[in-house]
Every structure is written in C-alpha cells, then in structure tokens.
FINU-670150 format. One record per atom (N, C-alpha, C, O): residue number from 0; x, y, z. Coordinates in nm, 4 decimals, decimal comma. Layout:
N
[NUM [X Y Z]];
...
***
This chain:
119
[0 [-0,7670 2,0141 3,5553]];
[0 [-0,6459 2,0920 3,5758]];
[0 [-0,6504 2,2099 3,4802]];
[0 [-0,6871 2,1918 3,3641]];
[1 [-0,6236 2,2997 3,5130]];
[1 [-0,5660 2,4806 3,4488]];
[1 [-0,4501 2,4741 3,3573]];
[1 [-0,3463 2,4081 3,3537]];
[2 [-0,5027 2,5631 3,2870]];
[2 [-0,3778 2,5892 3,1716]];
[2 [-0,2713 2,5995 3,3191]];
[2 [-0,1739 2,5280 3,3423]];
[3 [-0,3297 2,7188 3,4105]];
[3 [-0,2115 2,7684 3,4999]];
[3 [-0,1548 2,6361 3,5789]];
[3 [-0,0434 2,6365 3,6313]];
[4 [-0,2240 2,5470 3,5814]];
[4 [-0,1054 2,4359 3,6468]];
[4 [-0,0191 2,3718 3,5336]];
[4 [0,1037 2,3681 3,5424]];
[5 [-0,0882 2,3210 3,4261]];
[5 [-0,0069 2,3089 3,3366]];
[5 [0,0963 2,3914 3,2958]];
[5 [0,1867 2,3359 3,2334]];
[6 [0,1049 2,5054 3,3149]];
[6 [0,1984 2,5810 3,2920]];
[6 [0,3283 2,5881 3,3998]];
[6 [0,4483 2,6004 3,3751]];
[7 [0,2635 2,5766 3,5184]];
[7 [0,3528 2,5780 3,6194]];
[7 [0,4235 2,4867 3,6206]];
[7 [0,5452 2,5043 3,6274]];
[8 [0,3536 2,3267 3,6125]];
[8 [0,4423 2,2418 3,5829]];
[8 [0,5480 2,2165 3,4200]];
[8 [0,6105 2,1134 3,3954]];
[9 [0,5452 2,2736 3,3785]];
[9 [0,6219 2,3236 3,2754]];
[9 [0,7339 2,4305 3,3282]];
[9 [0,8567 2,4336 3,3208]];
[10 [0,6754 2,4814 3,3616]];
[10 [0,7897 2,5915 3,4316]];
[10 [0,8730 2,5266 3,5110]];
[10 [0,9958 2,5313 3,5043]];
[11 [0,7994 2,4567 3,5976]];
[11 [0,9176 2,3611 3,6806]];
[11 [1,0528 2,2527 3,5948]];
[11 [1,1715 2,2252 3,6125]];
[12 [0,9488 2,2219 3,5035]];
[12 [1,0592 2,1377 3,4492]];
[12 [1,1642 2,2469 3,3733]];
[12 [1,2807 2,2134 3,3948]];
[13 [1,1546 2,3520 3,3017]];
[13 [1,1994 2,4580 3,2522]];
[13 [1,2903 2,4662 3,3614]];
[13 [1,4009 2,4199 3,3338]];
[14 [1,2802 2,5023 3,4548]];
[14 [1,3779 2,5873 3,5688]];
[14 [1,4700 2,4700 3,6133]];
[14 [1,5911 2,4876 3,6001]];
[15 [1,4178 2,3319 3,6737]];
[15 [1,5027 2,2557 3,7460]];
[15 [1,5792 2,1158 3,6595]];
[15 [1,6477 2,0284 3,7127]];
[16 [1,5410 2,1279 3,5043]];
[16 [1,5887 2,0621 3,4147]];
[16 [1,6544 2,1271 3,3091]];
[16 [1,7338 2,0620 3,2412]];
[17 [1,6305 2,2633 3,2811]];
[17 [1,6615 2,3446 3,1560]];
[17 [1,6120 2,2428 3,0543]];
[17 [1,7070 2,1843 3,0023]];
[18 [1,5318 2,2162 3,0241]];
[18 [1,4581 2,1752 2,8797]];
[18 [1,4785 2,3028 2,7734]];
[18 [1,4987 2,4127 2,8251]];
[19 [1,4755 2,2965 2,6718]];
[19 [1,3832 2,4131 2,5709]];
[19 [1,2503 2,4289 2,6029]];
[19 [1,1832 2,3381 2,6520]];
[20 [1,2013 2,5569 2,5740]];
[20 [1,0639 2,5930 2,6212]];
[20 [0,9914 2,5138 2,5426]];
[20 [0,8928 2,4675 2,6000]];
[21 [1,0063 2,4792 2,4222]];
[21 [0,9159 2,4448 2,3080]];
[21 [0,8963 2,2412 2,3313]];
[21 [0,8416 2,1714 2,2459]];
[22 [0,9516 2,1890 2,4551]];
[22 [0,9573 2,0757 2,4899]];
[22 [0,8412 2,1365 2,5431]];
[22 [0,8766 2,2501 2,5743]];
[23 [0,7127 2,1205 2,5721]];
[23 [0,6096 2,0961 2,6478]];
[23 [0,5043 1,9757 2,5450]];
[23 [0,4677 1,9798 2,4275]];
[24 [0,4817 1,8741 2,6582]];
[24 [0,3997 1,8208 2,5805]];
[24 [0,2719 1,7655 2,7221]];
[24 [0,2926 1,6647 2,7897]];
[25 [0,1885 1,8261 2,7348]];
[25 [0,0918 1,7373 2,8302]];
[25 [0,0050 1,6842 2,7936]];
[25 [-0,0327 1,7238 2,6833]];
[26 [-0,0513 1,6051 2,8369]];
[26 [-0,1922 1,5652 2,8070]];
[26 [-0,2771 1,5985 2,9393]];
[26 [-0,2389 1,5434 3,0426]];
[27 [-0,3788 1,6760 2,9453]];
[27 [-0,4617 1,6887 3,0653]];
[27 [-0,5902 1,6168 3,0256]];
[27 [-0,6496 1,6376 2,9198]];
[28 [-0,6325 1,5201 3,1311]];
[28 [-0,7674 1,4572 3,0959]];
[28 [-0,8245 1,4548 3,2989]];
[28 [-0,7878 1,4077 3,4066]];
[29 [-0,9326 1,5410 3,2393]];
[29 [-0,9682 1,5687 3,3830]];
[29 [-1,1235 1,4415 3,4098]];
[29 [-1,1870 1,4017 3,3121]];
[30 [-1,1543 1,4027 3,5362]];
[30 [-1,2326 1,2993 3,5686]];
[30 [-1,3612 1,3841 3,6183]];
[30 [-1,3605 1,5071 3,6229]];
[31 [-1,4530 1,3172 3,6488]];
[31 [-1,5798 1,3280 3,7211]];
[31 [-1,5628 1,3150 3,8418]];
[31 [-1,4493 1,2753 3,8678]];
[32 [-1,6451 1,3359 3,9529]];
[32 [-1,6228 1,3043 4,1083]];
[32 [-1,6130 1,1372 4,1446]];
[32 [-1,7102 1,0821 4,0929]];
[33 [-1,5628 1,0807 4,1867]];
[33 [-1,5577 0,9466 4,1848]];
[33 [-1,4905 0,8817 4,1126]];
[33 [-1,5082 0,7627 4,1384]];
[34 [-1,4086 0,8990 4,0200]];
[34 [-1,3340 0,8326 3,8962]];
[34 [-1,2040 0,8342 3,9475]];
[34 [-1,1276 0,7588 3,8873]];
[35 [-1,1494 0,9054 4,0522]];
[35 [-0,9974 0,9326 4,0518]];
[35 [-1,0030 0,8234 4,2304]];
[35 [-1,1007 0,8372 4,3040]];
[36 [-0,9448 0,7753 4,2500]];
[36 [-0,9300 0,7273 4,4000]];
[36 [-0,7560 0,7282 4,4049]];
[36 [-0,6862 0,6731 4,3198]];
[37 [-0,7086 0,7965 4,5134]];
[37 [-0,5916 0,8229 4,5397]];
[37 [-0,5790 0,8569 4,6890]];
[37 [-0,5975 0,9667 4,7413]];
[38 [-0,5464 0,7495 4,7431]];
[38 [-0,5002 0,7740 4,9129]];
[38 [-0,4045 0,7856 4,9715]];
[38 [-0,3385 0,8303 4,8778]];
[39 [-0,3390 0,7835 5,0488]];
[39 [-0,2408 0,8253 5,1022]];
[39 [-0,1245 0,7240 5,1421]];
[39 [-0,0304 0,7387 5,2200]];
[40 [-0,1641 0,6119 5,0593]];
[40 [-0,0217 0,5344 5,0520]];
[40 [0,0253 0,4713 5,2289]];
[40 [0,1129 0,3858 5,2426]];
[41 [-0,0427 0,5258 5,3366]];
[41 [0,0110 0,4428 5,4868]];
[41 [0,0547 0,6085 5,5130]];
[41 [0,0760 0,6163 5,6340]];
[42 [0,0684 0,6933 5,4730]];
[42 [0,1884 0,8261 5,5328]];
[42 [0,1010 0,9265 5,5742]];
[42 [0,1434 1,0418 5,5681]];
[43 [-0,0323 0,9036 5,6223]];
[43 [-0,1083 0,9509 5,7181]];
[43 [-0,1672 1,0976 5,7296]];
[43 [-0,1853 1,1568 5,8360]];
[44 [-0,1993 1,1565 5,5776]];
[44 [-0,2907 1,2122 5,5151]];
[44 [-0,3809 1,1950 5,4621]];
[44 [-0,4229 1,0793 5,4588]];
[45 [-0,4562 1,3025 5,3937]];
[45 [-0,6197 1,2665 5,3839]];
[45 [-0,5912 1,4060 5,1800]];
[45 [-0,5622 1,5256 5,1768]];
[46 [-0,6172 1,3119 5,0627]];
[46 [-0,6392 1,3970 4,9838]];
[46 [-0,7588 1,4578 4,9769]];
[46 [-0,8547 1,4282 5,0481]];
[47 [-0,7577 1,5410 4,8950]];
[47 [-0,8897 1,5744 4,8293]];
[47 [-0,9592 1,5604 4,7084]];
[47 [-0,8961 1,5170 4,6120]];
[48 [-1,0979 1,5942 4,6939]];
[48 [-1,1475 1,5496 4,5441]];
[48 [-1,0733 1,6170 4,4398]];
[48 [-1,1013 1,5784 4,3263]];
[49 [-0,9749 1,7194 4,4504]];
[49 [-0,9124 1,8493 4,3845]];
[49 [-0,7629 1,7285 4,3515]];
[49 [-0,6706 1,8066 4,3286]];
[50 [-0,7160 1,6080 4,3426]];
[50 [-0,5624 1,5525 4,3228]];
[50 [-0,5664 1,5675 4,1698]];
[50 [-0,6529 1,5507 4,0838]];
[51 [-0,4038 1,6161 4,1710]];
[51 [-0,3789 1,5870 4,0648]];
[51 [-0,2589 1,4860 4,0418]];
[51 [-0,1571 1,4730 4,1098]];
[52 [-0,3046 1,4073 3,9093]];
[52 [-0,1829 1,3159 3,9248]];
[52 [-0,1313 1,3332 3,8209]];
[52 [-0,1850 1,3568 3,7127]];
[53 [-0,0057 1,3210 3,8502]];
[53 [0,0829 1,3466 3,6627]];
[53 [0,2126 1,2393 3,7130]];
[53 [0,2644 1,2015 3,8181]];
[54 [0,2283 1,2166 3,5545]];
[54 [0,3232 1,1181 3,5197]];
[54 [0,4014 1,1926 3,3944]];
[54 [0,3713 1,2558 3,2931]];
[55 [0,5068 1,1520 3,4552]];
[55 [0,6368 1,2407 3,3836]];
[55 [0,7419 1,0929 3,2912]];
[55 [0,7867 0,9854 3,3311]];
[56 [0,7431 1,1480 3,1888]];
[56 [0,8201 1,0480 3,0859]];
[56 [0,9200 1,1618 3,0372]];
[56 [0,8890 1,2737 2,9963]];
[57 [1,0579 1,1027 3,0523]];
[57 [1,1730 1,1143 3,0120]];
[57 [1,2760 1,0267 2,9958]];
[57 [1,2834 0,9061 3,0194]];
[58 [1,3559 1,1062 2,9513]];
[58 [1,5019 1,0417 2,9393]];
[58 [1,5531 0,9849 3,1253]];
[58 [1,5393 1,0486 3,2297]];
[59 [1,6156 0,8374 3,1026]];
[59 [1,6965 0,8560 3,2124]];
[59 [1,8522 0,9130 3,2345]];
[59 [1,9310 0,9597 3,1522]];
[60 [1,8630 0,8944 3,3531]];
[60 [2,0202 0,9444 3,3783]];
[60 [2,0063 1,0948 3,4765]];
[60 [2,0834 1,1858 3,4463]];
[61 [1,9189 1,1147 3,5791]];
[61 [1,9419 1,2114 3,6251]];
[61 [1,9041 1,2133 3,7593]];
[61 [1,7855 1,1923 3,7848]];
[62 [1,9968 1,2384 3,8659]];
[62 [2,0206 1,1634 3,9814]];
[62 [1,8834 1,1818 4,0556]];
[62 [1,7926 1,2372 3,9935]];
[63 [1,8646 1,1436 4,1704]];
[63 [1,7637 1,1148 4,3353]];
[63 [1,7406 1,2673 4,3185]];
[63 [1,6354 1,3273 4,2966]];
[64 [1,8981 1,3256 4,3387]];
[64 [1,8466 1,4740 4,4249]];
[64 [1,7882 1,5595 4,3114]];
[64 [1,7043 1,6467 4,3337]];
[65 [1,8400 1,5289 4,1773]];
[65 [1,7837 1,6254 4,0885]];
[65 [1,5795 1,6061 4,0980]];
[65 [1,4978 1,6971 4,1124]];
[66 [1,5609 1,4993 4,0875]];
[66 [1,4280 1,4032 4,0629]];
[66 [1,3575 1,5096 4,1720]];
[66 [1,2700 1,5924 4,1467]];
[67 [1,3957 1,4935 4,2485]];
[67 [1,3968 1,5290 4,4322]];
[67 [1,3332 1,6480 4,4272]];
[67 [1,2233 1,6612 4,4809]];
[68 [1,3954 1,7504 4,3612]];
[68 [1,4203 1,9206 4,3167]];
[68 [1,3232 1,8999 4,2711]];
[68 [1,2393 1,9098 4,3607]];
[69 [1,2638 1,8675 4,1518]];
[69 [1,2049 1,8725 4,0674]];
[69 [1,0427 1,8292 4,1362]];
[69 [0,9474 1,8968 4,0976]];
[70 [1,0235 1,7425 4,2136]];
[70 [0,8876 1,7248 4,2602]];
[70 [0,8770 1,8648 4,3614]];
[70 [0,7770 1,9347 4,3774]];
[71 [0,9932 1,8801 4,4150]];
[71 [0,9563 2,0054 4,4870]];
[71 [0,9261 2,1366 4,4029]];
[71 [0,8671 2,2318 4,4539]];
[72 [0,9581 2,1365 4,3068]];
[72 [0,9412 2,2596 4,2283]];
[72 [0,7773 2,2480 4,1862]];
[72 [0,6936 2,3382 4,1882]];
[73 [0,7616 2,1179 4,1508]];
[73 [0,6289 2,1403 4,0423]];
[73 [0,5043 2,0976 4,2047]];
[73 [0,3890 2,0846 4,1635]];
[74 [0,5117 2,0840 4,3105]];
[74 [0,4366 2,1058 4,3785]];
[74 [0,4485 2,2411 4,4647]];
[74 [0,3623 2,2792 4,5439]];
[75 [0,5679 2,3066 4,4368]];
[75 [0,5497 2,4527 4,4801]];
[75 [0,4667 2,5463 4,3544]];
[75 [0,3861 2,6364 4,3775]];
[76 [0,5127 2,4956 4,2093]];
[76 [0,3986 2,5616 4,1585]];
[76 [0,2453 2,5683 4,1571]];
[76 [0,1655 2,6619 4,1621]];
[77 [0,2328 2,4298 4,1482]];
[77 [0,1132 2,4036 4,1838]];
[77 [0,0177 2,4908 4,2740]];
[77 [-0,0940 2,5373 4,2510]];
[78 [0,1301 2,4993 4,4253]];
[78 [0,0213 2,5534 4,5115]];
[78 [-0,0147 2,6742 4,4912]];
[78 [-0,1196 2,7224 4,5338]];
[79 [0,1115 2,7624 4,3908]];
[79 [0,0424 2,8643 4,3963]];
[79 [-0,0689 2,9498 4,2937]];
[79 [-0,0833 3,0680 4,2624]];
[80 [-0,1363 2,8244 4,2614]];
[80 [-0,2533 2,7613 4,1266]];
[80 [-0,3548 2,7015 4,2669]];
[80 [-0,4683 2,6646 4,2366]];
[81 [-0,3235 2,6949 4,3796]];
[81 [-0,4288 2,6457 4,4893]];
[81 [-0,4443 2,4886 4,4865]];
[81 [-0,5424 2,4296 4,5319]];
[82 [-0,3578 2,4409 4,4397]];
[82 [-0,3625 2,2622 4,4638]];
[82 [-0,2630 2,2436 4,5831]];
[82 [-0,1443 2,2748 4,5928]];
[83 [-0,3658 2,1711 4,6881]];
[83 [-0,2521 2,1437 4,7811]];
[83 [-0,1044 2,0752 4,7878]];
[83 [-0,0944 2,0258 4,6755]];
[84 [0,0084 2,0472 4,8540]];
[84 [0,0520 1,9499 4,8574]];
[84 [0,0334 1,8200 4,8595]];
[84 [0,1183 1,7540 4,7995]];
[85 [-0,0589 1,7593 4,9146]];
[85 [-0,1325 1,6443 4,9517]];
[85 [-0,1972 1,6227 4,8144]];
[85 [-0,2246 1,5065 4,7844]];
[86 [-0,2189 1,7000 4,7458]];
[86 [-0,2486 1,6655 4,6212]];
[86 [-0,2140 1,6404 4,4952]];
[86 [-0,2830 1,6147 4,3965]];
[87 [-0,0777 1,6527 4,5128]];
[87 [0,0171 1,6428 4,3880]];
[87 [0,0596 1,4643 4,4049]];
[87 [0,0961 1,4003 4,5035]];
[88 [0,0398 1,4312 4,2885]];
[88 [0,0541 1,2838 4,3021]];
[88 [0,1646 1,2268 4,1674]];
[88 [0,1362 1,1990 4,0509]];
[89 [0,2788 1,2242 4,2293]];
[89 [0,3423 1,1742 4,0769]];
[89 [0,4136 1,0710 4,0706]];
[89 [0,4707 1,0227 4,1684]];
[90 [0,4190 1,0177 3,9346]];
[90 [0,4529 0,9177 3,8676]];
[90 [0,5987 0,9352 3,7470]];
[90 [0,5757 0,9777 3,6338]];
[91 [0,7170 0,9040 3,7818]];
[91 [0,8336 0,9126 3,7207]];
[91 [0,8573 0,7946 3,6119]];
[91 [0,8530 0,6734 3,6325]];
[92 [0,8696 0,8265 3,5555]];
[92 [0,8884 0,6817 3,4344]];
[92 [0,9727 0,7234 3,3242]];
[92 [0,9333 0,7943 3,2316]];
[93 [1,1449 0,6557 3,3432]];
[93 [1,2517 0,6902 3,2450]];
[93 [1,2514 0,6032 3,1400]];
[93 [1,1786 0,5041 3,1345]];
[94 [1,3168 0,6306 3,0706]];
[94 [1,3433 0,5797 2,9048]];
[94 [1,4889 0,6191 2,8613]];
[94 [1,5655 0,6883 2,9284]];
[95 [1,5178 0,5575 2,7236]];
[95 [1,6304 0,5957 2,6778]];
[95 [1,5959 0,6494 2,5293]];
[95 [1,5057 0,6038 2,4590]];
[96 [1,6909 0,7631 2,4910]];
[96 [1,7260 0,8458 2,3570]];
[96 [1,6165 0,7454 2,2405]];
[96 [1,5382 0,7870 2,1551]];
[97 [1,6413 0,6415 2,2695]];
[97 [1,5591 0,5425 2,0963]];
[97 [1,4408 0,5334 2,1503]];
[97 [1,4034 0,4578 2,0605]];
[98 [1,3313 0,5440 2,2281]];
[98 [1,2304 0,5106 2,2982]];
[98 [1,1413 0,6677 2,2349]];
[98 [1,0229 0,6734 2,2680]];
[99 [1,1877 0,7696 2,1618]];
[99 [1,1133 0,8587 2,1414]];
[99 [1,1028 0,9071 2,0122]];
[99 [1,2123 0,9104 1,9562]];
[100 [0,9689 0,9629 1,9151]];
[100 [0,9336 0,9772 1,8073]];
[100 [0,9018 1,1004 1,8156]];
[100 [0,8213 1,1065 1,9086]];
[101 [0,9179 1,2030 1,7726]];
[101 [0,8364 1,3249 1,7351]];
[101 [0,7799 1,3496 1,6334]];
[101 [0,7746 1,4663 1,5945]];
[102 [0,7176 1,2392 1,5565]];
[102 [0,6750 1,2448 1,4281]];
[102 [0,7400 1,1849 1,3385]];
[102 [0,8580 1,1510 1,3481]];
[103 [0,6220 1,1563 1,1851]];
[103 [0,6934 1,1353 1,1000]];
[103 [0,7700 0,9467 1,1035]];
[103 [0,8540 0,8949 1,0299]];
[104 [0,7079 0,9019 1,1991]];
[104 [0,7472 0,7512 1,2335]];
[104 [0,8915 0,7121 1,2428]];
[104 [0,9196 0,5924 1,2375]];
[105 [1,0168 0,8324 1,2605]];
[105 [1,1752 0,8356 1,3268]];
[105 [1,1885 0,8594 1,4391]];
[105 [1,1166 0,9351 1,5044]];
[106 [1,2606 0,8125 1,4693]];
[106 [1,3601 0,8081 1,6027]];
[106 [1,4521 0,9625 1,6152]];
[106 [1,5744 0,9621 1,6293]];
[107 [1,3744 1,0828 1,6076]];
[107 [1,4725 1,1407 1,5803]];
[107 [1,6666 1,1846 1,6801]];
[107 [1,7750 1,2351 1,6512]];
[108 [1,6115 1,1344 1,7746]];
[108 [1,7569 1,1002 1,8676]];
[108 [1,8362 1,0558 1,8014]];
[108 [1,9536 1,0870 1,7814]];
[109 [1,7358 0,9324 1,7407]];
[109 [1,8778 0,8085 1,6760]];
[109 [1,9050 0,8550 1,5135]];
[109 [2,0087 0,8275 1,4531]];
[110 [1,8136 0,9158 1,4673]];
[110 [1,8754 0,9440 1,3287]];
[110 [1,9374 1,0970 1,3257]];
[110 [1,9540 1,1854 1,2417]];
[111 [1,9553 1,0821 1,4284]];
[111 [2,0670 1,2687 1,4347]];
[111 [1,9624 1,3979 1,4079]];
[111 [2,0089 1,5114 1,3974]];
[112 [1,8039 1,3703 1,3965]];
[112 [1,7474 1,4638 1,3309]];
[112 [1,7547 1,5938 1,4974]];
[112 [1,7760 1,7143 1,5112]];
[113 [1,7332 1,5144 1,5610]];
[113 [1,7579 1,6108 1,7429]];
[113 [1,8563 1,5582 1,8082]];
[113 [1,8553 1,4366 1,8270]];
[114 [1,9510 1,6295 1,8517]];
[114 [2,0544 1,6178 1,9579]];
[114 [2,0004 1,5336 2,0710]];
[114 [1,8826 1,5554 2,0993]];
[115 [2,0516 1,4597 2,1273]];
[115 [2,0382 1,4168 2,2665]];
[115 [1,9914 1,4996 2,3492]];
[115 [2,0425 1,6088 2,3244]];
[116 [1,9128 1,5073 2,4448]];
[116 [1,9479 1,6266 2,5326]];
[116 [2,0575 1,5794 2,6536]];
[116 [2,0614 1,4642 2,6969]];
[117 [2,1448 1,6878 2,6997]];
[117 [2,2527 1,6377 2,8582]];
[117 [2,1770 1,6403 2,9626]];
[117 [2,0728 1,7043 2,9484]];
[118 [2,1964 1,5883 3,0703]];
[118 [2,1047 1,5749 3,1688]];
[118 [2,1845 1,7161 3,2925]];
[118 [2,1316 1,7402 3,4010]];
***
C-alpha cells in the first residue's frame, strides 16, 4: 500500500469522523504474492492480487450509518489511488476510552491527560 492510500484513508476518517489530523496512526505491512487469500465471502465477485485489507480500531458509540459513510468514503479514496472496490477489505473493531495508551504506560483518557473524543 502507498503513502497515497494511506493518506486517503486518513482523510476519510478526517472528513467523515472529524478526528484531529495528528490522530493518524497506521501500520502498513505489505505481503508477497500468495500470502494474502481474500475471497469474496458468497457475494459473487472475484478480488485481485492488488486487496487491501485494513482494520480500523476505535472508540465505540457511533451508529450503522455513520460506520456505513465511512467505508464509503475510504473506498472512494482508495479508488482514486487505483484500488478497486472489490478490493477494499475491512475490519471494524470498537473499544472503550480505558482500552487506549499513547505512551508512557497511562491511560491517557482515564487520567484526564486527553479528552475523550465525542463521537
């Protein structure tokens, strides 16, 4: 994956979550040909060797349709980085405010050092 998808998907979350810009955190770890297997789940497409899959960790509390928005955003960026639709593959996984560290081995949610964010 590209800085430029990484970026896009950042942008998405930027636009359809309002994060702070300075919230970006990815990890990109790209595979060899054969290492990634990702099919089409029964819904009667065909990916390509080009999928990308990302898994998104946040806070919960933010409804279907927002979630909703939001895959649509970061696979409209995507494509226009040349990854198909069919190739965006994601993974949602919520948490709560105490579940996160930014260093320094605190909770900073829970010890007041960062605000909550509102959803």
């Amino acid at each position: 994956m590209s800085w430029d998808a990484s970026r896009g998907i950042h942008d998405a979350i930027l636009a359809e979550y309002g994060v702070p810009e300075r919230d970006y955190f990815h990890i990109v770890t790209e595979h060899a040909p054969g290492q990634i297997f990702a099919q089409d789940a029964g819904l009667g497409f065909e990916r390509s060797a080009g999928v990308v899959m990302i898994q998104i960790f946040t806070q919960g509390g933010r409804s279907p349709e927002a979630k909703q928005s939001l895959f649509a955003a970061i696979a409209e960026r995507l494509a226009e980085v040349g990854v198909a639709g069919e190739d965006v593959f994601l993974g949602y996984m919520e948490n709560s405010a105490s579940d996160w560290s930014f260093g320094f081995g605190r909770a900073q949610y829970v010890t007041g050092e960062l605000a909550v964010p509102t959803k």
